[in-house]
C-alpha positions as CSV (number, residue, x, y, z in Angstrom):
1,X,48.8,-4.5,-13.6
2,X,49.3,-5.2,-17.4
3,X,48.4,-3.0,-20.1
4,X,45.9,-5.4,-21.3
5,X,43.9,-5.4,-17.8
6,X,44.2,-1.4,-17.1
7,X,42.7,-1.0,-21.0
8,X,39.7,-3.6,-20.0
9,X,39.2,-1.4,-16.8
10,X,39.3,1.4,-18.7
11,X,36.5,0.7,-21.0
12,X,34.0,-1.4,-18.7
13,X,32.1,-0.1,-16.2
14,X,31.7,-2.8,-13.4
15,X,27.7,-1.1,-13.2
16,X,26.6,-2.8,-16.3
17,X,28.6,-5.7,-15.9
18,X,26.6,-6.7,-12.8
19,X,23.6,-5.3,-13.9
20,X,23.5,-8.4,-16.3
21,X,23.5,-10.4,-13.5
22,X,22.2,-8.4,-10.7
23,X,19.2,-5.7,-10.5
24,X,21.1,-2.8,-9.0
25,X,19.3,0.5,-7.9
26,X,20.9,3.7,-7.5
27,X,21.8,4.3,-3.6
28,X,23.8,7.6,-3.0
29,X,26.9,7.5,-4.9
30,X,26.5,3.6,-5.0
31,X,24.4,1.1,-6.5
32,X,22.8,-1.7,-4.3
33,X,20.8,-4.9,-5.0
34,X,20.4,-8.9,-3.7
35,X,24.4,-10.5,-3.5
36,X,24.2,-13.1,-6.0
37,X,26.6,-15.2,-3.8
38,X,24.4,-16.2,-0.8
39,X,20.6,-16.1,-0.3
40,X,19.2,-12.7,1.1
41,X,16.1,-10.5,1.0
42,X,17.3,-7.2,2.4
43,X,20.0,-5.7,-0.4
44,X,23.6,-5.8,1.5
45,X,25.5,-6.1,-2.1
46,X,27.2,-2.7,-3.0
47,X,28.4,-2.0,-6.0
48,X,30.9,1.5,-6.8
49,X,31.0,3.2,-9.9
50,X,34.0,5.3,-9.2
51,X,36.0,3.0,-7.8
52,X,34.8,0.1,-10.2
53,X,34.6,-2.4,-6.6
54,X,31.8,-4.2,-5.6
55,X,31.3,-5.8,-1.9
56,X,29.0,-7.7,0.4
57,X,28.2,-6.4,3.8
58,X,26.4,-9.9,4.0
59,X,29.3,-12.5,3.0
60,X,32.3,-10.1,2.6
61,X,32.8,-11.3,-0.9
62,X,34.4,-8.3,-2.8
63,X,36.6,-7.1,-5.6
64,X,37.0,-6.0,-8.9
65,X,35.2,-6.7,-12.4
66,X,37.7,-9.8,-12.4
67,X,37.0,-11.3,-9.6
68,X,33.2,-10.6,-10.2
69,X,33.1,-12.5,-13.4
70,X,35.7,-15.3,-12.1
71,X,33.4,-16.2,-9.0
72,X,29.7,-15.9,-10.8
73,X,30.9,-17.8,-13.6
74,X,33.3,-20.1,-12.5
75,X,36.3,-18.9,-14.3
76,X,40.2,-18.7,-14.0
77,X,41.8,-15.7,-14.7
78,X,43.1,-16.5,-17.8
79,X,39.1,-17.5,-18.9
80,X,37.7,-14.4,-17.5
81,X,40.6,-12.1,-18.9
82,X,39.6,-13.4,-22.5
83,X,35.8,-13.0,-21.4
84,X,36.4,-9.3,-20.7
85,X,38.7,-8.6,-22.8
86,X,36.6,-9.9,-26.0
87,X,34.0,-7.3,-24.5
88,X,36.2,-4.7,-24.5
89,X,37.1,-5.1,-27.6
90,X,40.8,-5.4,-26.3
91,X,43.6,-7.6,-28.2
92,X,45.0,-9.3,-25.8
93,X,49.0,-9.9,-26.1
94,X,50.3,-13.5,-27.5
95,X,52.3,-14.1,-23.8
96,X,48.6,-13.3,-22.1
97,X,46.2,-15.7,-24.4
98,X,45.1,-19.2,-23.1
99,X,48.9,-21.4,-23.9
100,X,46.4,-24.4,-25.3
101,X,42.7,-24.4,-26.7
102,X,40.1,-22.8,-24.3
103,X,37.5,-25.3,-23.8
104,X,35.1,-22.8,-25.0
105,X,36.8,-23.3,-28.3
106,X,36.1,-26.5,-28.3
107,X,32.3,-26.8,-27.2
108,X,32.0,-24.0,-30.2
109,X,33.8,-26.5,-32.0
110,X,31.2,-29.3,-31.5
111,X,28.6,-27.4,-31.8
112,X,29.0,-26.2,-35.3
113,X,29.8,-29.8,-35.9
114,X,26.8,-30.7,-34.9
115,X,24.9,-28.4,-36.6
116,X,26.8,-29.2,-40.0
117,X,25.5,-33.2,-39.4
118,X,22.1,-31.9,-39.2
119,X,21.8,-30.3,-42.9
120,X,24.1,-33.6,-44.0
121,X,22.1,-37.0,-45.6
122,X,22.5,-38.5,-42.5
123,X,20.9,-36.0,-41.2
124,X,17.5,-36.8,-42.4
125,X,16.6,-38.8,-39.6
126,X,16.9,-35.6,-37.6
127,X,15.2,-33.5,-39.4
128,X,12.4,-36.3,-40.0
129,X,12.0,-35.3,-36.2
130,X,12.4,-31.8,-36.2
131,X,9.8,-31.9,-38.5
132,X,6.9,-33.6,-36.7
133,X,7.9,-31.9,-33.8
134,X,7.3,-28.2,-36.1
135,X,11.1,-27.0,-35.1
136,X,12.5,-27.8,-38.6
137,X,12.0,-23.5,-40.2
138,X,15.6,-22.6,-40.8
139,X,15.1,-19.3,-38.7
140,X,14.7,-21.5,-35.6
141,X,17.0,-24.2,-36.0
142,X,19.9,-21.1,-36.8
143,X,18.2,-19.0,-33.5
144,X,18.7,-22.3,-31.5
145,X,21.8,-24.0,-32.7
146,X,19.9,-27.2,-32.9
147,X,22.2,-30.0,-34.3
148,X,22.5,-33.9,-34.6
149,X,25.1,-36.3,-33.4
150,X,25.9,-39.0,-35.8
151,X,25.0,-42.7,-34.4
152,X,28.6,-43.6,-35.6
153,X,31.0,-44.4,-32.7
154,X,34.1,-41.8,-33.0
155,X,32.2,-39.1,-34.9
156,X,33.2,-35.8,-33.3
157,X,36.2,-37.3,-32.0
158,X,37.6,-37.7,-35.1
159,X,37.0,-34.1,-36.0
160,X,38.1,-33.2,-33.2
161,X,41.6,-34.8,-32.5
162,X,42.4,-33.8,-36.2
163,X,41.9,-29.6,-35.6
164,X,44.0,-30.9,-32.2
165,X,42.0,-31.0,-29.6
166,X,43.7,-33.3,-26.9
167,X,41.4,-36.0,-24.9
168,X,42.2,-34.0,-22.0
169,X,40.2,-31.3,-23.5
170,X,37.5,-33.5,-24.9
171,X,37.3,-35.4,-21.8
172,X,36.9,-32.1,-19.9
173,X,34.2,-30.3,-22.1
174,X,32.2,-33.7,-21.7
175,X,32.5,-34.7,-25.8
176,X,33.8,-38.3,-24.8
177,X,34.4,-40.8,-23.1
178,X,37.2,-44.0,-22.5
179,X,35.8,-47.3,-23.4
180,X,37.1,-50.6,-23.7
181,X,37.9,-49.9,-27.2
182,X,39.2,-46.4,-26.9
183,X,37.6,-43.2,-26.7
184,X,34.2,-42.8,-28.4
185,X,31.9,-40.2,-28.8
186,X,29.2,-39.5,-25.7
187,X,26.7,-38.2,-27.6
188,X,25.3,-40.5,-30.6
189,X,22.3,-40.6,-32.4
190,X,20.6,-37.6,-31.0
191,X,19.4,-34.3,-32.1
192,X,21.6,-31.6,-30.1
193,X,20.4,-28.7,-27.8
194,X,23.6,-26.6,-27.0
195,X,23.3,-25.1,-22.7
196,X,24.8,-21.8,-22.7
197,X,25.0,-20.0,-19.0
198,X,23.9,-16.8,-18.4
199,X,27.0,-14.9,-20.3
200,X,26.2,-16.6,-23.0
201,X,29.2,-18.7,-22.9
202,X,28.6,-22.5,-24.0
203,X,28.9,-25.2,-21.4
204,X,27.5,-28.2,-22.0
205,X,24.8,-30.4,-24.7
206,X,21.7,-31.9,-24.1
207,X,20.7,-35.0,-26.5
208,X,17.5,-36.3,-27.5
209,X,17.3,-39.9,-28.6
210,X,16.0,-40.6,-32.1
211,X,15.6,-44.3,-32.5
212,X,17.0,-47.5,-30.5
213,X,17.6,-48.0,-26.1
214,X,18.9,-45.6,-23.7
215,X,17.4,-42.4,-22.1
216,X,15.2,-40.1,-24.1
217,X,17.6,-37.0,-22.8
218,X,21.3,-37.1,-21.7
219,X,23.1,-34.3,-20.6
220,X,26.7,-33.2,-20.6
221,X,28.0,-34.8,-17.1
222,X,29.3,-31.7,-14.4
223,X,32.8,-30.5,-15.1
224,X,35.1,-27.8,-15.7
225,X,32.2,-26.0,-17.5
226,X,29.1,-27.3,-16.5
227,X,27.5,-27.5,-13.1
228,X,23.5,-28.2,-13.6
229,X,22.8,-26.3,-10.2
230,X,24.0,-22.7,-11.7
231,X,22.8,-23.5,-15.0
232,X,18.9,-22.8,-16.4
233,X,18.5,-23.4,-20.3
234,X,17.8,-20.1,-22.8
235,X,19.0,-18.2,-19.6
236,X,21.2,-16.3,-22.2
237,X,18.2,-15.9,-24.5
238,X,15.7,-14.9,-22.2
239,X,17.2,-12.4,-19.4
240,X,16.5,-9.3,-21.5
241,X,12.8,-10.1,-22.2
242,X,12.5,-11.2,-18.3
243,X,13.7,-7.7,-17.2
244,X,11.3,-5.8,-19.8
245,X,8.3,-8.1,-19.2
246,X,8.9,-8.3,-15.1
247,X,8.4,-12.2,-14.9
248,X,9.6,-15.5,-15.7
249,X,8.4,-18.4,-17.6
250,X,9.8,-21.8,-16.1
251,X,9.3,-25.0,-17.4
252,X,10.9,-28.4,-17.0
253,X,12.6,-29.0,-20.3
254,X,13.9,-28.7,-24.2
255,X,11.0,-28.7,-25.8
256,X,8.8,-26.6,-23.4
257,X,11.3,-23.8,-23.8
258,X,11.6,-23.5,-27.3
259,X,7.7,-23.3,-27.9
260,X,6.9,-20.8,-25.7
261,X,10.4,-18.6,-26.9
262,X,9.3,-19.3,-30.4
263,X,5.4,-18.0,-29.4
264,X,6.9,-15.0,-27.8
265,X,7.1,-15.9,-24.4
266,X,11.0,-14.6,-24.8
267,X,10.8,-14.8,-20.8
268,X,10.9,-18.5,-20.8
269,X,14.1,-20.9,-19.2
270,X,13.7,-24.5,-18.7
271,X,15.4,-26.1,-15.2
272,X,16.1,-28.8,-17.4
273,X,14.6,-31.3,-15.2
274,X,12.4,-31.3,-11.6
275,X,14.6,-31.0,-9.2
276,X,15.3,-27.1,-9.5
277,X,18.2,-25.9,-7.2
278,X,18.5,-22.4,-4.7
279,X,21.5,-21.9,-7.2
280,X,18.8,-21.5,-10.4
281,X,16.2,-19.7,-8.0
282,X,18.7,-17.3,-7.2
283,X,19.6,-16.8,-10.9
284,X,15.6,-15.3,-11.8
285,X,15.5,-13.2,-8.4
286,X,18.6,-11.3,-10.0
287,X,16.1,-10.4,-13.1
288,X,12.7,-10.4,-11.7
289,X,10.2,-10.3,-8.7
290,X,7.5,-12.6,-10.4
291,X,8.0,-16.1,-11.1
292,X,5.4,-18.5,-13.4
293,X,5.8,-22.4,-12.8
294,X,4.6,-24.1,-16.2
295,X,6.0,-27.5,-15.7
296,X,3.8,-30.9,-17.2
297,X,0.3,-31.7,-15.9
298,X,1.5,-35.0,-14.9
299,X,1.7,-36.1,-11.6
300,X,5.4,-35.7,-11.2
301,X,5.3,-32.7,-12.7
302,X,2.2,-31.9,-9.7
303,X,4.9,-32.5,-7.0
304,X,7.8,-30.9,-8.6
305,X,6.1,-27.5,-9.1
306,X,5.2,-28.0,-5.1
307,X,9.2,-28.4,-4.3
308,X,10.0,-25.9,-7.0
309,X,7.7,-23.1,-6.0
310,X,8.7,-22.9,-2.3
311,X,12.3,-22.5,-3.1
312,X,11.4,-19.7,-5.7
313,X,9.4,-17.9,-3.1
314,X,12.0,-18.1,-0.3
315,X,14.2,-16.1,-3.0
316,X,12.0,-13.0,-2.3
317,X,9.9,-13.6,-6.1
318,X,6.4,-14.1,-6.1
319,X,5.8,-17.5,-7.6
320,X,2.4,-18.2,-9.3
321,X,1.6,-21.7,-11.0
322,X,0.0,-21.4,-14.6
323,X,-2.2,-25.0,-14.7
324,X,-2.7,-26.5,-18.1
325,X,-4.4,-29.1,-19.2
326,X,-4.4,-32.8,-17.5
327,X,-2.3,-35.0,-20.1
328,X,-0.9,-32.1,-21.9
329,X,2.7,-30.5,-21.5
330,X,3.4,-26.5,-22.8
331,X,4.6,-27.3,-26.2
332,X,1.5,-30.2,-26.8
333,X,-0.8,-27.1,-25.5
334,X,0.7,-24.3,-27.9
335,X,0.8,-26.4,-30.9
336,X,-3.0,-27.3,-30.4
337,X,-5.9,-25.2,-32.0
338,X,-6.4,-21.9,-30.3
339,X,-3.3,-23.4,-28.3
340,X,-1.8,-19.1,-28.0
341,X,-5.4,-18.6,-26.7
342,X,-5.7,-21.2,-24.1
343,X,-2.1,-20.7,-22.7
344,X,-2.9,-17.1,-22.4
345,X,-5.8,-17.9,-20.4
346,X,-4.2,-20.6,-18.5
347,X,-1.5,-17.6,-17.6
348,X,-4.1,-15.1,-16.2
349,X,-5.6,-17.7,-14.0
350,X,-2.4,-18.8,-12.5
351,X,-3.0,-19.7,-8.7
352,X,-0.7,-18.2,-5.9
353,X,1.7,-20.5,-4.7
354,X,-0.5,-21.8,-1.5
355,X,-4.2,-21.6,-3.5
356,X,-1.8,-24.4,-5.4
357,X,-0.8,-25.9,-3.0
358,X,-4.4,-26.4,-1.3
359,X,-5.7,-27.3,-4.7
360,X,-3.1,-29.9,-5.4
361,X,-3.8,-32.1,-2.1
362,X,-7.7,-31.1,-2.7
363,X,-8.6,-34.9,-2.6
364,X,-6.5,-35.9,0.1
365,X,-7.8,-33.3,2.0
366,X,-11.3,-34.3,1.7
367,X,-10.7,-37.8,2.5
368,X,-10.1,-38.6,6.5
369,X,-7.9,-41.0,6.3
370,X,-5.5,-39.0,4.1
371,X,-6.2,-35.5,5.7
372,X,-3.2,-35.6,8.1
373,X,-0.6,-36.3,6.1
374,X,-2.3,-33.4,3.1
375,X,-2.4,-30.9,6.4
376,X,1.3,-31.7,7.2
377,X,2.2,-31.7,3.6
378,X,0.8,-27.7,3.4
379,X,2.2,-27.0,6.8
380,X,5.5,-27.6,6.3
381,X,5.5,-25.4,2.7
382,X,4.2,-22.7,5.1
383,X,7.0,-22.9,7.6
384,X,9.9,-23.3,5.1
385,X,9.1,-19.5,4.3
386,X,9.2,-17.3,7.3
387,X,6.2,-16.0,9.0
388,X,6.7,-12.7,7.0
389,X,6.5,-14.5,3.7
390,X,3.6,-17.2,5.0
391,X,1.6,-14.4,6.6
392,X,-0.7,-13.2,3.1
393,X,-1.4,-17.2,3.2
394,X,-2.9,-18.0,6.2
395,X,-6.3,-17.0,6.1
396,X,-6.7,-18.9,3.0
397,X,-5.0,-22.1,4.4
398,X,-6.1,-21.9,7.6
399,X,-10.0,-22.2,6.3
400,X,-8.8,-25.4,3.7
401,X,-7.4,-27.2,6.5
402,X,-10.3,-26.4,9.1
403,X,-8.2,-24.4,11.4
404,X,-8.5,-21.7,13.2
405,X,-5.6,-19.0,12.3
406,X,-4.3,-18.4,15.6
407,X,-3.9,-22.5,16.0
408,X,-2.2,-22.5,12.5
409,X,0.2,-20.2,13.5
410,X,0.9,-22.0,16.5
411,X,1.8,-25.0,14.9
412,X,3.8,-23.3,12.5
413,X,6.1,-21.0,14.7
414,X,5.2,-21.7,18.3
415,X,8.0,-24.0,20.7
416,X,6.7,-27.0,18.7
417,X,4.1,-28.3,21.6
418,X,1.2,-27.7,18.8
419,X,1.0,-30.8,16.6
420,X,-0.8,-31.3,13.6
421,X,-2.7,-34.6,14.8
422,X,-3.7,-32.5,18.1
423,X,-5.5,-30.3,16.0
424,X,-7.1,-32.0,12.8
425,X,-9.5,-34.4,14.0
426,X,-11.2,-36.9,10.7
427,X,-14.3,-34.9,11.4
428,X,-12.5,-31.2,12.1
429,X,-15.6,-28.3,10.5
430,X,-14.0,-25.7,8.5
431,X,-13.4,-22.5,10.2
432,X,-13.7,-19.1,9.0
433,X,-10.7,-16.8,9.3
434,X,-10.6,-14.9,12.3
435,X,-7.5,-13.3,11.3
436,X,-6.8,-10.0,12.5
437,X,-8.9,-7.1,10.7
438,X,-6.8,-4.7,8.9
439,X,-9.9,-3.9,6.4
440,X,-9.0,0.0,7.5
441,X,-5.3,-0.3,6.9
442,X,-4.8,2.6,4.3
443,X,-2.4,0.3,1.8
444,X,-0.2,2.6,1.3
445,X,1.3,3.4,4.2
446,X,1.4,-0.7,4.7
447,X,3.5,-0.5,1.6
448,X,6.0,1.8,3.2
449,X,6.2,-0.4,6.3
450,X,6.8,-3.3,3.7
451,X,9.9,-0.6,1.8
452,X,11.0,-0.2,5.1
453,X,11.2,-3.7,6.2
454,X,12.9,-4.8,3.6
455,X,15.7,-1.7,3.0
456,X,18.1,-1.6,5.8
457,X,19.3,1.5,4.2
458,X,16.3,3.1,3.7
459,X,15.7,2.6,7.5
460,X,19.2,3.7,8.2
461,X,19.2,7.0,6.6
462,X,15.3,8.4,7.0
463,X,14.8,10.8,9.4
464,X,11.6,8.8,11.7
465,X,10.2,12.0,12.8
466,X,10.1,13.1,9.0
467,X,8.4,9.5,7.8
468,X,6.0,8.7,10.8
469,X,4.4,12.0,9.8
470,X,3.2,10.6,6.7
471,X,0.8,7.5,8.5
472,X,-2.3,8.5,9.6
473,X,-3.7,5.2,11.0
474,X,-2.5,4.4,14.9
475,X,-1.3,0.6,14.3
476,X,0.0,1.0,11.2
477,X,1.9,3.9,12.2
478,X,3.1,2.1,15.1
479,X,4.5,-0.7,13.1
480,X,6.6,1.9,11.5
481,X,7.8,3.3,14.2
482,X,8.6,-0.5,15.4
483,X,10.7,-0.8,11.9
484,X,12.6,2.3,12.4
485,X,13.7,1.7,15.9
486,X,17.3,0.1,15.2
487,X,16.3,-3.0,16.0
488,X,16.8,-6.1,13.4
489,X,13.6,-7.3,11.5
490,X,14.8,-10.9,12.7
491,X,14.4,-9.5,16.0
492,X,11.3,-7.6,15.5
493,X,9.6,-11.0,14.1
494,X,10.1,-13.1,17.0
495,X,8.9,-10.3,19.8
496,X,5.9,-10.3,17.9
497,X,5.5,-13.9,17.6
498,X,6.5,-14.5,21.2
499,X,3.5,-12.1,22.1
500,X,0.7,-13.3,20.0
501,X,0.9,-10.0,17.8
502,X,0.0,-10.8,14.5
503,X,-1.2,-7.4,13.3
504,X,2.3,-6.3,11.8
505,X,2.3,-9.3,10.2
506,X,-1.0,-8.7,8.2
507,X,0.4,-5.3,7.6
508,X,3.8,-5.8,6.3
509,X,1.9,-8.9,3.7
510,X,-0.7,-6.0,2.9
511,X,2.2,-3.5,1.9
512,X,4.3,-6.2,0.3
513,X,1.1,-6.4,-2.2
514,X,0.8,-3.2,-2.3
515,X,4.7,-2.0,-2.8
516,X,4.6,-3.8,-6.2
517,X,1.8,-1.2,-7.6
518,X,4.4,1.1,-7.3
519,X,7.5,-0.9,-8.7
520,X,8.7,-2.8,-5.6
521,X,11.4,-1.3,-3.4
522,X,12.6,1.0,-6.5
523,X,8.8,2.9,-6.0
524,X,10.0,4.5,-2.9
525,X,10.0,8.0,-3.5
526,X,7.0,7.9,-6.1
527,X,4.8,6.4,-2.4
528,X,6.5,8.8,-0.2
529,X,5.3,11.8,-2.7
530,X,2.0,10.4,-2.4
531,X,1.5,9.8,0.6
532,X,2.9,13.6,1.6
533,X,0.2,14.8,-1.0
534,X,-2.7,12.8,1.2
535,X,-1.3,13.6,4.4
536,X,-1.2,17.4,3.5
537,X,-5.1,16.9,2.1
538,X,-5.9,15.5,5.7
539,X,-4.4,18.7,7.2
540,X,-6.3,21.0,4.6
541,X,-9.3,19.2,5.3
542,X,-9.2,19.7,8.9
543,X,-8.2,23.3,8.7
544,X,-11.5,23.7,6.2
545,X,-13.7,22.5,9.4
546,X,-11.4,24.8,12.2
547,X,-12.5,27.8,9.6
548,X,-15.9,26.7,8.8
549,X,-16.8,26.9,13.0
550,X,-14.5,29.6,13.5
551,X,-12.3,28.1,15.4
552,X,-9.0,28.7,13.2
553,X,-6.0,31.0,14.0
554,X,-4.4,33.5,11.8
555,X,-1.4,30.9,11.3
556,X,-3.7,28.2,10.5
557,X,-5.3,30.6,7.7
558,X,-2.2,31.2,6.5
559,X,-1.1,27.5,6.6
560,X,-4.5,26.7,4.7
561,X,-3.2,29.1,2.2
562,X,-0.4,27.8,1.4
563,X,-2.0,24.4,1.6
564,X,-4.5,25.1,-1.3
565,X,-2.0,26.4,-3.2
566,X,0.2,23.0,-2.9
567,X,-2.5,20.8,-3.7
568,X,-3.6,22.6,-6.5
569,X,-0.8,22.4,-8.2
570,X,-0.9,18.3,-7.7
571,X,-4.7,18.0,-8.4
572,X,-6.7,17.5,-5.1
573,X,-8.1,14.3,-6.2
574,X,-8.9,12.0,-3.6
């Protein structure tokens, strides 16, 4: 090990390093949270303060704060040695630099290029823009690195191959291209958006056409640097305000993103484009549990918040759709009058992903000829996420599509002999739900069914005797008791299918709204000290009445002693 690498060790904890890219909670001596390398909802990623490692239990990916950086940024060693060295404030040996130009150099490079053209004469066409558009204040062009590309052919080339940038490099960062003539700038005549990753680091450009043919927006193509399937714009920006504010803002693109971030909607990234990826989904599970779709009103934006908010929700966030205006996009809406007004109320009416979903396909629904193919459309959201997840939907889609609950559920996880055209007829009445009645389900303890469910440690470490003293209600209780047994929630899920018991499921979607009253899994000991307090009121109570007919032992007046003494000392509130 060099010098160089012990000192970086020696001055960064691996803990906050992750933490910038994973929400880890204190387990033991270790922390724990969702890998960030494959797709999971119960925490298997383990991360060691004293021995600076982390490791999967899911994928068996491991290592040290090297490796960590290297494989969630796509990094060499010599990359993520600079990276972690510039935050340790270490000076790194000449023999141990980069031997040539990092390509980070160069996109920096570029972009202060580009934003030097933008405050140029030829510049003014850009700014003409900016200007109409209301992005031209100083303070946000600086905040954003907004720039312009020259419509001349070798531009940025030039500059570049004079500070000695080889067309290796260029080529690699994306800058240019090889024509018939030579090499030639790719981007031309466009005001510049710089795409920085998560860290910060920058990896590609995104242009915006001024005046004359091509596409309104180009990107940088995938490379060495870029890959548009890790990458979500502002990321950088916004993942501080996202872990304050618990939520996300997504929209689809530039301009979207830099209204709301200059309204104060700091949350906000932008997929950059409707086809988000599990990659970018994964990205926001790492910072929050809530998701907000705000992509355009159009109909393209209509089906891509469908495709979008079913891969956000399998992630394990809770994905709510925030409808605006029909012909209006986020940055039309905030720059209208009362636009902060209306986009604040568009935000606290934001539909749950199914009510969406059922809202979206509305008119096909009502139509005969078109109700099949709306009913399938729904179904096959519902099955992509797990019974578990679909579970808190299913009363409310089983009534829009004139199904019974127990035939919905069929056709979503039965041995595929239930068909959708076997069971919506053009004249099928609209059933009520008759799903199982869990009105007298104290929430609470759902909620710790839910903790439970979802923390394999948790379940491995409580002590069942200890916890199933806390539920006071037979089925919910019984649930628990279920959870804790040792056997896999995969498992426990199909039993219950395969016998028609849909009661845990109703639970377990009761406690999972319920859990986030108290913080999500991190609320765990706040519920448990609750409900000990309630349990202990039930026993006082019942004592009260053994006393009040005589019927109470000298132990049980000492135990009511001590009893009102407790819950006196915690308020006795109800």
């Amino acid at each position: 090990m060099s010098d160089s690498v012990r000192l970086i060790k020696e001055r960064l904890d691996i803990v906050e390093l992750i933490g910038e890219y994973v929400r880890l909670r204190k387990a033991g001596k270790n922390y724990q949270g969702l890998c960030p390398f494959h797709s999971e909802k119960t925490p298997s990623f383990s991360v060691s303060q004293e021995r600076q490692t982390y490791h999967c239990f899911g994928c068996n990916r491991g290592g040290d704060i090297f490796s960590f950086l290297m494989e969630i940024e796509g990094l060499d060693f010599s990359e993520a040695l600079e990276n972690l060295a510039g935050r340790a404030g270490v000076e790194l040996p000449k023999q141990e630099r980069l031997q040539t130009r990092s390509l980070s150099d160069v996109m920096e490079m570029a972009s202060q290029w580009f934003r030097d053209r933008l405050r140029e004469s030829d510049g003014e066409v850009a700014r003409a823009y900016l200007k109409r558009r209301n992005l031209c204040a100083p303070e946000i062009l600086e905040r954003f690195s907004i720039g312009w590309a020259p419509s001349a052919w070798d531009g940025l080339w030039t500059f570049l191959r004079k500070k000695g940038v080889t067309e290796k490099d260029a080529t690699d960062c994306g800058l240019v291209m090889q024509g018939k003539h030579g090499v030639y700038d790719r981007f031309r005549g466009r005001v510049i958006f710089p795409i920085r990753d998560g860290s910060g680091r920058l990896v590609a450009f995104g242009g915006r056409i001024i005046d004359g043919e091509g596409a309104k927006y180009i990107n940088s193509p995938e490379g060495i640097l870029y890959s548009k399937r890790r990458t979500l714009y502002l990321l950088d920006k916004a993942k501080q305000s996202i872990r304050e504010k618990k939520r996300v803002i997504l929209v689809e693109g530039y301009m979207d993103a830099l209204r709301l971030q200059i309204h104060d909607y700091t949350e906000t990234v932008a997929s950059l484009g409707t086809a988000l990826t599990e990659e970018q989904a994964q990205q926001l599970n790492r910072l929050s549990d809530r998701c907000c779709i705000c992509y355009d009103a159009d109909a393209a934006g209509q089906e891509a918040t469908i495709r979008s908010m079913y891969i956000l929700q399998k992630t394990g966030l809770s994905v709510s759709v925030v409808r605006i205006p029909v012909g209006k996009d986020p940055d039309e809406l905030l720059q209208s009058a009362d636009g902060h007004e209306l986009f604040e109320e568009a935000l606290r009416k934001a539909l749950p992903l199914v009510s969406y979903h059922i809202a979206a396909r509305r008119s096909l629904l009502d139509v005969p000829e078109t109700r099949k193919k709306a009913t399938e459309d729904i179904v096959e959201g519902l099955r992509s996420l797990g019974p578990v997840d679909a579970e808190p939907f299913l009363s409310k889609a089983s009534e829009a599509l004139g199904l019974f609950p127990h035939v919905l559920r069929e056709i979503l996880y039965g041995n595929g002999s239930k068909k959708v055209e076997n069971t919506v007829s053009r004249d099928a009445p609209v059933q009520k739900s008759t799903a199982p009645d869990c009105t007298d389900c104290p929430a609470m303890e759902a909620a710790l069914c839910f903790m439970l469910w979802r923390d394999i440690k948790r379940r491995r470490e409580s002590e069942p005797h200890v916890l199933l003293g806390l539920f006071s209600h037979d089925t919910v209780r019984a649930v628990a008791e279920a959870i804790l047994s040792g056997s896999s929630v995969q498992d426990l899920e199909s039993q219950w299918l395969s016998m028609g018991e849909t009661a845990p499921l109703h639970i377990l979607a009761l406690g999972g709204e319920t859990a986030d009253t108290f913080g999500g899994l991190n609320g765990w000991d706040a519920l448990v000290s609750e409900l000990g307090r309630r349990r202990d009121k039930r026993e006082y109570e019942d004592l009260k009445k053994a006393m009040q007919h005589g019927a109470a032992t000298q132990e049980d007046i000492e135990r009511f002693r001590e009893l009102a003494v407790a819950l006196k000392g915690m308020g006795r509130s109800n």
